[in-house]
C-alpha positions as CSV (number, residue, x, y, z in Angstrom):
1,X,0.0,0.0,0.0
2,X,1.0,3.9,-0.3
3,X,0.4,6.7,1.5
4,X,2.1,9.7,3.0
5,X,3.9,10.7,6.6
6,X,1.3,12.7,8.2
7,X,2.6,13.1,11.7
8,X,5.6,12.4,13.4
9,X,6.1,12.8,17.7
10,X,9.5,12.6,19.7
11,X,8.8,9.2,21.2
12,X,9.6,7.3,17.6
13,X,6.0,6.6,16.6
14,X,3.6,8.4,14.0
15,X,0.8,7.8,11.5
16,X,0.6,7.6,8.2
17,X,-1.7,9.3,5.9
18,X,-4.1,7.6,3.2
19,X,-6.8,8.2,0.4
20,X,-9.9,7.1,1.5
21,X,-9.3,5.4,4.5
22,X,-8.2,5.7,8.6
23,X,-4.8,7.2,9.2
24,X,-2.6,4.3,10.2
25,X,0.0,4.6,13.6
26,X,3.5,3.2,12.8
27,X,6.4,2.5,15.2
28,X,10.0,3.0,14.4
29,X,10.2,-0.8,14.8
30,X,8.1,-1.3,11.8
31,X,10.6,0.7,9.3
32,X,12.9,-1.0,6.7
33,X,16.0,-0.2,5.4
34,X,15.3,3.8,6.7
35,X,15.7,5.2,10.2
36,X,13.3,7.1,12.0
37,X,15.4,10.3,12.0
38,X,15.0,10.1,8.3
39,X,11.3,10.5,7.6
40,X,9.8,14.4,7.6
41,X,5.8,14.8,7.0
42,X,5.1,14.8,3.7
43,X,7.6,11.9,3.0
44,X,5.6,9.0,1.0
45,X,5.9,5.5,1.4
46,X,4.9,1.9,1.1
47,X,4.0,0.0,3.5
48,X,1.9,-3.8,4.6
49,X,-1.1,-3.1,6.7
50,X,-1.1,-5.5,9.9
51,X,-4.2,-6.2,12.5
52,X,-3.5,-5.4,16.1
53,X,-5.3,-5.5,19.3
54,X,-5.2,-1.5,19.1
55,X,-6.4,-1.9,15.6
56,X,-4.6,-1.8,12.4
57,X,-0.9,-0.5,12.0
58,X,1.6,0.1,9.5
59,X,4.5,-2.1,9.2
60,X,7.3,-2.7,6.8
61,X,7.8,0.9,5.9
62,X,9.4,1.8,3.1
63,X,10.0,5.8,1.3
64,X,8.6,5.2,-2.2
Protein backbone atom coordinates (compact mmCIF):
# COMPACT_ATOMS: atom_id res chain seq x y z
CA UNK A 1 0.00 0.00 0.00
CA UNK A 2 1.03 3.88 -0.29
CA UNK A 3 0.45 6.74 1.51
CA UNK A 4 2.07 9.68 3.00
CA UNK A 5 3.85 10.69 6.63
CA UNK A 6 1.26 12.71 8.22
CA UNK A 7 2.63 13.12 11.74
CA UNK A 8 5.59 12.37 13.42
CA UNK A 9 6.15 12.76 17.67
CA UNK A 10 9.48 12.60 19.65
CA UNK A 11 8.79 9.19 21.23
CA UNK A 12 9.57 7.27 17.58
CA UNK A 13 6.03 6.64 16.60
CA UNK A 14 3.59 8.42 14.00
CA UNK A 15 0.82 7.84 11.54
CA UNK A 16 0.58 7.63 8.17
CA UNK A 17 -1.73 9.25 5.90
CA UNK A 18 -4.09 7.56 3.21
CA UNK A 19 -6.84 8.18 0.39
CA UNK A 20 -9.93 7.10 1.51
CA UNK A 21 -9.25 5.38 4.55
CA UNK A 22 -8.24 5.75 8.60
CA UNK A 23 -4.81 7.18 9.18
CA UNK A 24 -2.60 4.33 10.24
CA UNK A 25 -0.04 4.56 13.59
CA UNK A 26 3.53 3.22 12.83
CA UNK A 27 6.38 2.47 15.23
CA UNK A 28 10.01 3.04 14.39
CA UNK A 29 10.16 -0.82 14.81
CA UNK A 30 8.10 -1.33 11.78
CA UNK A 31 10.60 0.67 9.26
CA UNK A 32 12.91 -1.03 6.65
CA UNK A 33 15.98 -0.24 5.38
CA UNK A 34 15.32 3.85 6.74
CA UNK A 35 15.67 5.18 10.24
CA UNK A 36 13.25 7.11 11.99
CA UNK A 37 15.42 10.27 12.01
CA UNK A 38 15.04 10.11 8.33
CA UNK A 39 11.29 10.50 7.61
CA UNK A 40 9.77 14.41 7.59
CA UNK A 41 5.82 14.76 7.03
CA UNK A 42 5.08 14.85 3.69
CA UNK A 43 7.58 11.86 3.04
CA UNK A 44 5.60 9.04 0.96
CA UNK A 45 5.93 5.50 1.40
CA UNK A 46 4.86 1.87 1.14
CA UNK A 47 3.97 -0.02 3.45
CA UNK A 48 1.90 -3.82 4.56
CA UNK A 49 -1.09 -3.10 6.71
CA UNK A 50 -1.10 -5.45 9.92
CA UNK A 51 -4.16 -6.19 12.48
CA UNK A 52 -3.49 -5.43 16.12
CA UNK A 53 -5.27 -5.52 19.35
CA UNK A 54 -5.15 -1.55 19.07
CA UNK A 55 -6.43 -1.94 15.57
CA UNK A 56 -4.57 -1.75 12.43
CA UNK A 57 -0.92 -0.54 12.01
CA UNK A 58 1.60 0.14 9.50
CA UNK A 59 4.55 -2.05 9.24
CA UNK A 60 7.29 -2.72 6.79
CA UNK A 61 7.80 0.94 5.87
CA UNK A 62 9.43 1.80 3.07
CA UNK A 63 10.04 5.80 1.29
CA UNK A 64 8.56 5.18 -2.23
Amino acid sequence: MQGTIKKLTDKNFGFIAQDGADDLFFHANNLDGIDFDQLREGDAVTFEVEKTPKGNAAVGIKKA
